[in-house]
mmCIF file of the C-alpha atoms, coordinates in Angstrom:
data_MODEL
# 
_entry.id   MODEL 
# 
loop_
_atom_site.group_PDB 
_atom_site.id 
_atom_site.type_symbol 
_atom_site.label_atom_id 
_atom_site.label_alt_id 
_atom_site.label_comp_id 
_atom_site.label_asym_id 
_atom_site.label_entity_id 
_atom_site.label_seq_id 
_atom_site.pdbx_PDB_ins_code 
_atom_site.Cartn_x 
_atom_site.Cartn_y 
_atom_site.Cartn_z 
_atom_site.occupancy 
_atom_site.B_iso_or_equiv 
_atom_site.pdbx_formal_charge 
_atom_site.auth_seq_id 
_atom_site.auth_comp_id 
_atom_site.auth_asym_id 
_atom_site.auth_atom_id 
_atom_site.pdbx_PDB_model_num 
ATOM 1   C CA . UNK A 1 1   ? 153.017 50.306 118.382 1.00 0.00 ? 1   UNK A CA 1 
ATOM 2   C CA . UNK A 1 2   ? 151.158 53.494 118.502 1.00 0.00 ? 2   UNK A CA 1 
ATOM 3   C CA . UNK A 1 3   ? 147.363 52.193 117.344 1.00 0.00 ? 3   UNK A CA 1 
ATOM 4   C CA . UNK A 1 4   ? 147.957 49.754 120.170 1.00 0.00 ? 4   UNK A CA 1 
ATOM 5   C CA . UNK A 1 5   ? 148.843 52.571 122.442 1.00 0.00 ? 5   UNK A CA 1 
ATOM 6   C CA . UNK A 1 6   ? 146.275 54.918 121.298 1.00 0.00 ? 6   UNK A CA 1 
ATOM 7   C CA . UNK A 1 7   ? 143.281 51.739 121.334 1.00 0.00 ? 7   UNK A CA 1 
ATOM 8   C CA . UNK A 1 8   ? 144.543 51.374 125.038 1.00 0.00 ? 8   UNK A CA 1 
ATOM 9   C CA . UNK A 1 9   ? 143.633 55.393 125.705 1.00 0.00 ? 9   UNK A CA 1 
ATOM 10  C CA . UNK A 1 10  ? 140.553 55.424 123.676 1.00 0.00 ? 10  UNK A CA 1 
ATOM 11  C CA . UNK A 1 11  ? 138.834 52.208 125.945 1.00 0.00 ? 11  UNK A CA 1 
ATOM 12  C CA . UNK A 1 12  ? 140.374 53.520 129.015 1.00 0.00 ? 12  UNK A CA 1 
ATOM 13  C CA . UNK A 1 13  ? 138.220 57.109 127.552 1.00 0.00 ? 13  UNK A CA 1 
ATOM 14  C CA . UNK A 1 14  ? 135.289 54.976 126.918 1.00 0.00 ? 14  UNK A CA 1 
ATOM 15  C CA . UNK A 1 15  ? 135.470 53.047 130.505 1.00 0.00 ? 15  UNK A CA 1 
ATOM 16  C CA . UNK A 1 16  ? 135.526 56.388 132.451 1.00 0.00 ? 16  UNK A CA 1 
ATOM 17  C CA . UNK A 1 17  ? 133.048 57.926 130.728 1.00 0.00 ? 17  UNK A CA 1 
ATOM 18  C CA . UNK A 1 18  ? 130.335 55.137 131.290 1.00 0.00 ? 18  UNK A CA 1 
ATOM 19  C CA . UNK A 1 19  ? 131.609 55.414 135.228 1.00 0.00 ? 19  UNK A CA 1 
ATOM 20  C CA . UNK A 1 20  ? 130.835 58.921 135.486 1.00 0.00 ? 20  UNK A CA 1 
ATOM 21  C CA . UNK A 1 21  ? 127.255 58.681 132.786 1.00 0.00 ? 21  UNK A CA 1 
ATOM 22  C CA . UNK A 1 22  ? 126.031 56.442 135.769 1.00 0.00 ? 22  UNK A CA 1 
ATOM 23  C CA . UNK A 1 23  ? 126.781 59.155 138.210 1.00 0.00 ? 23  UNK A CA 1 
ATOM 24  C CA . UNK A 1 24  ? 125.441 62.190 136.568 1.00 0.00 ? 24  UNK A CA 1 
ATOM 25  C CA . UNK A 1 25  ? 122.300 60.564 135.294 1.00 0.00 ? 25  UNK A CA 1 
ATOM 26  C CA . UNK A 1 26  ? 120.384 62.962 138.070 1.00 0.00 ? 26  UNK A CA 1 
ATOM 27  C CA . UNK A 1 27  ? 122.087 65.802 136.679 1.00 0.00 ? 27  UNK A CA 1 
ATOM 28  C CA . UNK A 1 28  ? 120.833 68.030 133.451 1.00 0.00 ? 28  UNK A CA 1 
ATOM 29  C CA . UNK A 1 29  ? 123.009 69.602 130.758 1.00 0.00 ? 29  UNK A CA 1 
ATOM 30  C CA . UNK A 1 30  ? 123.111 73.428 131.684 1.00 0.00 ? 30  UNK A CA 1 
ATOM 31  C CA . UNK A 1 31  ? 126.087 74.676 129.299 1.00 0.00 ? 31  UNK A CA 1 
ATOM 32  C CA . UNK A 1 32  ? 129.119 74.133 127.506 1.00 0.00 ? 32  UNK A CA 1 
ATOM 33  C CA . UNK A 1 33  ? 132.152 74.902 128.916 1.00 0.00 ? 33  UNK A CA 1 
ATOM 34  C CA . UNK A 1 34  ? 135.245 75.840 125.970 1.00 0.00 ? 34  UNK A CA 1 
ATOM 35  C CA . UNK A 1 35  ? 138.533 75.605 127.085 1.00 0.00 ? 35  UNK A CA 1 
ATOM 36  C CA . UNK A 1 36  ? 141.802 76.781 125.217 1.00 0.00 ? 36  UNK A CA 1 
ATOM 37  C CA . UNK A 1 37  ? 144.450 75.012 126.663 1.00 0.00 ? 37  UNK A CA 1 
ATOM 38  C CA . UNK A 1 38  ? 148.278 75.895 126.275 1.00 0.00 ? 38  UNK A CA 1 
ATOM 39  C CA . UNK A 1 39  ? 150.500 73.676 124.828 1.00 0.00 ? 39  UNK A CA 1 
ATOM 40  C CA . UNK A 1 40  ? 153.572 72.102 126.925 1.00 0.00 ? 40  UNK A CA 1 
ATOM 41  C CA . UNK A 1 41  ? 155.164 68.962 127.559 1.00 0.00 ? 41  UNK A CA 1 
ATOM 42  C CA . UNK A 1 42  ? 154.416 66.046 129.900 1.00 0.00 ? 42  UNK A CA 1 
ATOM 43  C CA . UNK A 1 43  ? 156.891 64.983 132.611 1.00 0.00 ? 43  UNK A CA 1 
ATOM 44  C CA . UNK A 1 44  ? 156.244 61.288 132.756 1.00 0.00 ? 44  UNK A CA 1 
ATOM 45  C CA . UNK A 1 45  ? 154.633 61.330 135.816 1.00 0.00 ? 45  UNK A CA 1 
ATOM 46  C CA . UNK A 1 46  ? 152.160 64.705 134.788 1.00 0.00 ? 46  UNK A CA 1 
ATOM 47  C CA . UNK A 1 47  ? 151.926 67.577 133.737 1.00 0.00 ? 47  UNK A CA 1 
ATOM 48  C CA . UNK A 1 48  ? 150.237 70.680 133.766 1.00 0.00 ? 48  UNK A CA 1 
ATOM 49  C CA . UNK A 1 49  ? 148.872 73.652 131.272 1.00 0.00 ? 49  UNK A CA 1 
ATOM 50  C CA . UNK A 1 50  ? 146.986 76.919 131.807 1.00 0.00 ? 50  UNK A CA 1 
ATOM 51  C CA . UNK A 1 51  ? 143.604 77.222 130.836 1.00 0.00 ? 51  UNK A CA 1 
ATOM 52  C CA . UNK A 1 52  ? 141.388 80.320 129.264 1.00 0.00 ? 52  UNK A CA 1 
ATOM 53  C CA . UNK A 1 53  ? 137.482 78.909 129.549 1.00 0.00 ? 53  UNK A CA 1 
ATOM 54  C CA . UNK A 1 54  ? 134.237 80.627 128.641 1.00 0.00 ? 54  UNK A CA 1 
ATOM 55  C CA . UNK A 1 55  ? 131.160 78.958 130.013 1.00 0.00 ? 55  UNK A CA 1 
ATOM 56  C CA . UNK A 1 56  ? 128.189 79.276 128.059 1.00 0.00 ? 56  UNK A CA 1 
ATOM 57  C CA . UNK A 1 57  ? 124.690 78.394 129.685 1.00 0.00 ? 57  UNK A CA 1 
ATOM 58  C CA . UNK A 1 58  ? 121.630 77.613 128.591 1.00 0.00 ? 58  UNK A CA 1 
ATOM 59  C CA . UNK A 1 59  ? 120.199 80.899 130.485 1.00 0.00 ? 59  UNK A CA 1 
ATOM 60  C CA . UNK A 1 60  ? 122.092 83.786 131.197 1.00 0.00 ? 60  UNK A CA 1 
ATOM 61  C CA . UNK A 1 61  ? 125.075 85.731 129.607 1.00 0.00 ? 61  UNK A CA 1 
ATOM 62  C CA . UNK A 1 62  ? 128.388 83.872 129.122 1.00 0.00 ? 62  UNK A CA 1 
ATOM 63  C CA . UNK A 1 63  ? 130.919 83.779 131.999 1.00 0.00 ? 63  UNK A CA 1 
ATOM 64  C CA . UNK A 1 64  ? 134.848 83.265 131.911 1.00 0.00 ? 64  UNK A CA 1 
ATOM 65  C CA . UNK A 1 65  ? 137.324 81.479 133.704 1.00 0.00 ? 65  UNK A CA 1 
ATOM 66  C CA . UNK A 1 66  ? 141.138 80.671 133.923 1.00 0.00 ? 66  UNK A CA 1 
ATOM 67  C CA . UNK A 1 67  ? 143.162 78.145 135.791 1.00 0.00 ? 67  UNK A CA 1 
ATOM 68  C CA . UNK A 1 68  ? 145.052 74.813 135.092 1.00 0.00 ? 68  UNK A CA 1 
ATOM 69  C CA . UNK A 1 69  ? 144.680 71.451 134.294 1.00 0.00 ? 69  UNK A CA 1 
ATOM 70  C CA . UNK A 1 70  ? 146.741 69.223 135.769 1.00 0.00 ? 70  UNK A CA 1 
ATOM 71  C CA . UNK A 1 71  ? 147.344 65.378 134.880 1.00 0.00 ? 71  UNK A CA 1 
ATOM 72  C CA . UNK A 1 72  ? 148.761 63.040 136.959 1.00 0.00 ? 72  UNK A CA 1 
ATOM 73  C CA . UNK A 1 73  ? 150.036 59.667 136.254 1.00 0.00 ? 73  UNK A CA 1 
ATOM 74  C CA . UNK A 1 74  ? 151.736 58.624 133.057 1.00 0.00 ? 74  UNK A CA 1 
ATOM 75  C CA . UNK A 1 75  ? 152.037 61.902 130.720 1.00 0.00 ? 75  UNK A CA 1 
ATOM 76  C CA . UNK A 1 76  ? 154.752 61.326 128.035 1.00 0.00 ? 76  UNK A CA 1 
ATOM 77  C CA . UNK A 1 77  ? 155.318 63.856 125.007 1.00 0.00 ? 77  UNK A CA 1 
ATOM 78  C CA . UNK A 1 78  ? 155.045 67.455 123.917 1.00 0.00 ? 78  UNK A CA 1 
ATOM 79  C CA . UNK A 1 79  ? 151.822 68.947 122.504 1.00 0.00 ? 79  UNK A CA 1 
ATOM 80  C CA . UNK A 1 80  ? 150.832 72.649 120.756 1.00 0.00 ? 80  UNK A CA 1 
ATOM 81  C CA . UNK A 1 81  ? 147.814 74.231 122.418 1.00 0.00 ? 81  UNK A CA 1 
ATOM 82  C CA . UNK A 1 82  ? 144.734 72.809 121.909 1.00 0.00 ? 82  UNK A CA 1 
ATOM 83  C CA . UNK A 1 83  ? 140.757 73.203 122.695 1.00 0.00 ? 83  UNK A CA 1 
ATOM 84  C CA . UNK A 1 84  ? 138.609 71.383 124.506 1.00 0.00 ? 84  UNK A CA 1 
ATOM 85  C CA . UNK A 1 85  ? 134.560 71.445 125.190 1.00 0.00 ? 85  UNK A CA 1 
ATOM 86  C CA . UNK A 1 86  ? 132.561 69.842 127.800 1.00 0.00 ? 86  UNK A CA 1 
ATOM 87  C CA . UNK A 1 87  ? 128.901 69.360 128.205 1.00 0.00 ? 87  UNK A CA 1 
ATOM 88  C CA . UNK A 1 88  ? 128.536 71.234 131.780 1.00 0.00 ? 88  UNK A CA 1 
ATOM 89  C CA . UNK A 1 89  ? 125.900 68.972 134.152 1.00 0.00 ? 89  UNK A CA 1 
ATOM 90  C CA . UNK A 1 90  ? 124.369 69.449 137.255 1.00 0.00 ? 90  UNK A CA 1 
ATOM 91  C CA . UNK A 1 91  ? 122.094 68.686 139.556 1.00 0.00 ? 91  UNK A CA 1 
ATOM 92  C CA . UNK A 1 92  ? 120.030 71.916 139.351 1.00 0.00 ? 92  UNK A CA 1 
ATOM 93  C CA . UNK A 1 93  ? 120.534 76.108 137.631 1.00 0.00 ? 93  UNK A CA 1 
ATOM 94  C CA . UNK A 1 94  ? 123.746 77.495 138.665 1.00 0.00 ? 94  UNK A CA 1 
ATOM 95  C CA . UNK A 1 95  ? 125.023 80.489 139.593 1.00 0.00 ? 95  UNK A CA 1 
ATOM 96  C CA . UNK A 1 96  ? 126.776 83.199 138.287 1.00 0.00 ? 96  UNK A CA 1 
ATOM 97  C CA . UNK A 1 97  ? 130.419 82.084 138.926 1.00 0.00 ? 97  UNK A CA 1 
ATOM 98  C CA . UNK A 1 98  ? 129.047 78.263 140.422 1.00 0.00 ? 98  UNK A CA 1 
ATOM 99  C CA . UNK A 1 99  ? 132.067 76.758 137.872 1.00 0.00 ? 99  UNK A CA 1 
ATOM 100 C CA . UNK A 1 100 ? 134.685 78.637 140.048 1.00 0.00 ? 100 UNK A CA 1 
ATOM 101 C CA . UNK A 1 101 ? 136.425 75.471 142.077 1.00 0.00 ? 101 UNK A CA 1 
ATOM 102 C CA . UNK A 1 102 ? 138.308 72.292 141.079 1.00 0.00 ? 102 UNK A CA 1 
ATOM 103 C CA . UNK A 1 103 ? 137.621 69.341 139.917 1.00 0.00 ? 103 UNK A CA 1 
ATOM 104 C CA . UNK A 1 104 ? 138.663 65.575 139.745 1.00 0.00 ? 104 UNK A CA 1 
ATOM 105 C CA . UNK A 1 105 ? 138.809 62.714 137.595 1.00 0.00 ? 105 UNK A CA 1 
ATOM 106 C CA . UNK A 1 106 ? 139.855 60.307 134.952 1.00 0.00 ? 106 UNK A CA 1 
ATOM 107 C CA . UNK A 1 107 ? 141.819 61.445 131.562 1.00 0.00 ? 107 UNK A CA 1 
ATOM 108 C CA . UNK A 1 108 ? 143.293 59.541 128.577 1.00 0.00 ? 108 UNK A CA 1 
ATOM 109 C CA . UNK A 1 109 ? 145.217 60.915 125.689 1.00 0.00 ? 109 UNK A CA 1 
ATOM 110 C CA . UNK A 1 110 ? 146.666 59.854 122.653 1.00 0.00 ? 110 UNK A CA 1 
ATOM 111 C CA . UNK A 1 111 ? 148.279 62.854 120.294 1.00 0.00 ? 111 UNK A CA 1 
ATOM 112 C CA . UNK A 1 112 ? 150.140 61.709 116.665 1.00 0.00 ? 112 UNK A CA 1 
ATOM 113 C CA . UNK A 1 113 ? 149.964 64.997 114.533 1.00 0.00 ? 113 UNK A CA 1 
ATOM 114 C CA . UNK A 1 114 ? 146.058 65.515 115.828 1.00 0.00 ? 114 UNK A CA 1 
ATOM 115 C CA . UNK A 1 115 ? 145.181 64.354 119.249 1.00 0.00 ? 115 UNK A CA 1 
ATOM 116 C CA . UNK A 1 116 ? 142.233 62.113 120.612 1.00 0.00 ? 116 UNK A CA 1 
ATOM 117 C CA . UNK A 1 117 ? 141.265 62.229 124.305 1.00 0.00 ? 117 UNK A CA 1 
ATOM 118 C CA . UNK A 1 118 ? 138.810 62.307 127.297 1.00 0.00 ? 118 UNK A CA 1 
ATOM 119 C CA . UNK A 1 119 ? 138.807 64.380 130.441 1.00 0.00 ? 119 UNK A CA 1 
ATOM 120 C CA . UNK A 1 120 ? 136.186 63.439 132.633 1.00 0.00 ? 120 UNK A CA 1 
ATOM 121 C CA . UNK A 1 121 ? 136.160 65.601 135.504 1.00 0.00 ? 121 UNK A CA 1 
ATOM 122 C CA . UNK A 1 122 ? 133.478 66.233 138.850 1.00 0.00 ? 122 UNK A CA 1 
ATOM 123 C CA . UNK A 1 123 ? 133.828 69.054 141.414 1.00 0.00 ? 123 UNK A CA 1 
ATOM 124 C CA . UNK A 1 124 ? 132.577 72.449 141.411 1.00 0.00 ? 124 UNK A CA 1 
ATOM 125 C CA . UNK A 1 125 ? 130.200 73.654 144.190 1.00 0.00 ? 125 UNK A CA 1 
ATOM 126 C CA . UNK A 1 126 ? 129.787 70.363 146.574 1.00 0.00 ? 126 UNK A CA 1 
ATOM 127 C CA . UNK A 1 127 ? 130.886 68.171 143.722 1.00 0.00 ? 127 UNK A CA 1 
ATOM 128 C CA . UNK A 1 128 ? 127.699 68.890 141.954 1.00 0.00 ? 128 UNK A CA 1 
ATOM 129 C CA . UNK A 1 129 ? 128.816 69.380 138.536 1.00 0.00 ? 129 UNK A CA 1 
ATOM 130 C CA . UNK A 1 130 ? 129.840 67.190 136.105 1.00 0.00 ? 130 UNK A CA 1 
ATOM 131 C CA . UNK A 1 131 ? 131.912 68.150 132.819 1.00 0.00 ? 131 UNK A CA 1 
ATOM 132 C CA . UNK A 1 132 ? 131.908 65.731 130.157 1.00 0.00 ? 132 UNK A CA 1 
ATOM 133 C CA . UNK A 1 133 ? 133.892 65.850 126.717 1.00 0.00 ? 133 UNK A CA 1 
ATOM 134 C CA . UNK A 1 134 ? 132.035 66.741 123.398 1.00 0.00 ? 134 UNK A CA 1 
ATOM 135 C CA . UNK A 1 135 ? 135.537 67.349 122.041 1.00 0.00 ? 135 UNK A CA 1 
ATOM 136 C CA . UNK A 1 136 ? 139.339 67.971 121.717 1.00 0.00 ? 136 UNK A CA 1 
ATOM 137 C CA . UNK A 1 137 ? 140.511 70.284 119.176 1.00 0.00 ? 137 UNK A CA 1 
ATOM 138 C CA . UNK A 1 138 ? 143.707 72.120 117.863 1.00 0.00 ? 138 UNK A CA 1 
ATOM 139 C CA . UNK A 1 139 ? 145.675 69.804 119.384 1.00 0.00 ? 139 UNK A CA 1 
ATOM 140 C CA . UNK A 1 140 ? 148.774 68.660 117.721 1.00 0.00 ? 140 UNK A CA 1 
ATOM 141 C CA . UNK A 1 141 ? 152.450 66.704 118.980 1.00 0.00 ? 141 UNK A CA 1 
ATOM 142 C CA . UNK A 1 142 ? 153.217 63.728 120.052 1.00 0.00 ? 142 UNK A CA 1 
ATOM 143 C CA . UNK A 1 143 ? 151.703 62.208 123.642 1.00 0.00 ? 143 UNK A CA 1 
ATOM 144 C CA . UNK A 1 144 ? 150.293 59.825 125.258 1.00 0.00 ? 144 UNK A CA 1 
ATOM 145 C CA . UNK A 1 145 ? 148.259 60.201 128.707 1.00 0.00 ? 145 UNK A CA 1 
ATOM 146 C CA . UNK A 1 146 ? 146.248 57.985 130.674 1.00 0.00 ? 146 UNK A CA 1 
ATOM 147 C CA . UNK A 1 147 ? 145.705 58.780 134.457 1.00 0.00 ? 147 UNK A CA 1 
ATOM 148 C CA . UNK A 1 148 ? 144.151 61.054 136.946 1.00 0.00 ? 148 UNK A CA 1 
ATOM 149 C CA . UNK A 1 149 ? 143.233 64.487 135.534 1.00 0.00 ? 149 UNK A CA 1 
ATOM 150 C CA . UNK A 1 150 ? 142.551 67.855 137.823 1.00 0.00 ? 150 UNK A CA 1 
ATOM 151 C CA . UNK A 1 151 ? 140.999 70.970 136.556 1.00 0.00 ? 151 UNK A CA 1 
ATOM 152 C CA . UNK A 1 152 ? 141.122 73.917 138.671 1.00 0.00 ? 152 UNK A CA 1 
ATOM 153 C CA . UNK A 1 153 ? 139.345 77.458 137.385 1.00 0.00 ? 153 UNK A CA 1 
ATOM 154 C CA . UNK A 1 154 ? 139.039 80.651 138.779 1.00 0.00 ? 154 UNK A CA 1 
ATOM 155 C CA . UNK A 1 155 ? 136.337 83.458 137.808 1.00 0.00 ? 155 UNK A CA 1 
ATOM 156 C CA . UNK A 1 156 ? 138.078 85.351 134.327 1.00 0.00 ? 156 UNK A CA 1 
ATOM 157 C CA . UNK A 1 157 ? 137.395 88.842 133.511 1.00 0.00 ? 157 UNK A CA 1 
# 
């Protein structure tokens, strides 16, 4: 029952991610964006989980951020705290602090002991940054995800 559960997350992963690679092909990779998440539990119809992030670009010192991710949609289970990277793109150099904002799209997760998932999320200044998974870390329970997912970060200190 679970493989069929967690194939179902992993092509719904895979779907949304070639939706949003045809949307940021005018944007270049300018960073990585790490996120340690906290752990919690989902309540059917979402969740949400506070967020530490450091942003490191390609030029420039690294910045930090906090906030929340949100999901919304089916969210069943409990999971530890967890890490997760995204290639940061956009459409041109950003700012100091251009991360700052929140952002919107699809997510999928599948957690048995070690978890497997996909945020892919678009916002930021003007919607003009993309962040796309490179991976999911740390994470360990037992949940399954597959909806909307909403990342909202604040400048860190």
């Amino acid at each position: 029952m679970f493989r069929a559960v967690a194939s179902i997350a992993v092509l719904t992963a895979v779907a949304a991610l070639g939706a949003t690679e045809a949307s940021a092909q005018s944007r270049t990779r300018t960073g990585v964006l790490t996120c340690n998440v906290a752990g919690g539990v989902g309540l059917i119809l979402g969740s949400q989980k506070a967020t530490s992030c450091v942003f490191d670009p390609r030029r420039g010192p690294n910045e930090r951020y906090t906030g929340v991710i949100r999901k919304f949609g089916l969210d069943i289970g409990a999971t530890q705290r967890g890490v997760i990277r995204w290639a940061v793109l956009s459409e041109g150099n950003l700012a100091p602090g251009s991360l700052a904002g929140s952002y919107v799209g699809a997510t999928a997760e599948a957690t048995v002991g070690a978890g497997l998932g996909a945020n892919v999320l678009v916002g930021g200044n003007n919607r003009t940054v993309a962040l796309q998974p490179l991976s999911v870390s740390g994470q360990t329970g037992l949940n399954f995800a597959l909806g909307v997912g909403d990342l909202e970060l604040r400048p860190g200190r």
